[in-house]
N, C-alpha and C positions, 0 to 999 in steps of 0.2 A: 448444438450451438457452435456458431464459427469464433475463430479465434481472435476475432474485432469483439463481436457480441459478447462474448464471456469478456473481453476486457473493458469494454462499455460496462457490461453489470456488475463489475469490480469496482470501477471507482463510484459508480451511484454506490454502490452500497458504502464504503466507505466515505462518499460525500458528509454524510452524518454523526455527529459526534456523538449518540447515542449509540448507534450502531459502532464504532470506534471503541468506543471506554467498553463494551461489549466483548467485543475481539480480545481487548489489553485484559478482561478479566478472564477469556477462555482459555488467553496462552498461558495461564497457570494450572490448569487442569480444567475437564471438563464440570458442569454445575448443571442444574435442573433452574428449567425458567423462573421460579419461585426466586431460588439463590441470584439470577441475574436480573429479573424485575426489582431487589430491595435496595439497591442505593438509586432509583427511580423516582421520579415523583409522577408518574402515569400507573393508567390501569395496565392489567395482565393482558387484555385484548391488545392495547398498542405497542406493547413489548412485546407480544406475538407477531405483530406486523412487521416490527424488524427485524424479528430473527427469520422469516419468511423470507425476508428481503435479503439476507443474509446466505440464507439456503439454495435461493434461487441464483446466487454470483458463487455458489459454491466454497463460500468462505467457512461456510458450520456445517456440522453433520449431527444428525438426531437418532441416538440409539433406544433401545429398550431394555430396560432395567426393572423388571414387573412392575410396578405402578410408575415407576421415573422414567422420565423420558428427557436423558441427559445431554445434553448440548456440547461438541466438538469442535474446537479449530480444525479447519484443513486448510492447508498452507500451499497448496498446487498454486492459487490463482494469486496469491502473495507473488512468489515466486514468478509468475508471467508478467506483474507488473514492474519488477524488479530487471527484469531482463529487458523491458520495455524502455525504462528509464537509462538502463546502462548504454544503451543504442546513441540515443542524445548525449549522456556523458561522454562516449568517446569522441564521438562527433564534436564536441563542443572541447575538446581537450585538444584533438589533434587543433585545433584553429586555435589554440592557446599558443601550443608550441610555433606554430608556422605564424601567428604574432612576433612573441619574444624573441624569435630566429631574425626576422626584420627588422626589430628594434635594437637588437644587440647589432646587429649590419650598420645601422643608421649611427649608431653607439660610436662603431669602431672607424667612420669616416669622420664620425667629428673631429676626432680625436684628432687624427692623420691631418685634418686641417688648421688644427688649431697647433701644432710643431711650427716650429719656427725654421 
């Protein structure tokens, strides 16, 4: 998967607030589907579907624990979306400062104009 695709399958999967409140309960340790289906009000099938959905943007990982099969945060594709969005923030900060740098200009001719 290219580095668009995987970021494409990051925010779908996070598109979703089940899939969300999901993540916010892996990053406390990991849980077995049982423990993340009960604050749910669906079946185990469609809380399967989003941890699929989950697995495939690489956001969880699934181990083996003899009969549990316990669900992991991985924080790689967190992380790319993060560097994604800081790209925009700077971009949008340098055009903040080169703003305030013309306004404080504009500032300091009034000024000079308005002396007597």
């Amino acid at each position: 998967m290219d580095d668009t695709s995987r970021l494409n399958a990051t925010f779908l999967a996070l598109a979703d607030p089940t899939r969300r409140a999901i993540l916010t309960r892996l990053a406390s340790g990991e849980a077995a589907v049982n423990e993340l289906a009960a604050p749910f009000e669906m079946s185990q099938p469609a809380i399967s579907k989003h941890l699929k959905v989950l697995e495939r943007a690489g956001l969880i990982s699934r181990g083996r624990d003899a009969q549990r099969r316990p669900c992991r945060l991985e924080t790689a594709p967190l992380h790319d979306i993060t560097a994604w969005v800081t790209r925009f923030q700077e971009q949008w900060e340098a055009r903040y400062q080169a703003l305030d740098a013309v306004l404080e200009d504009l500032k300091k001719k009034k000024k000079r104009k308005e002396r007597p």
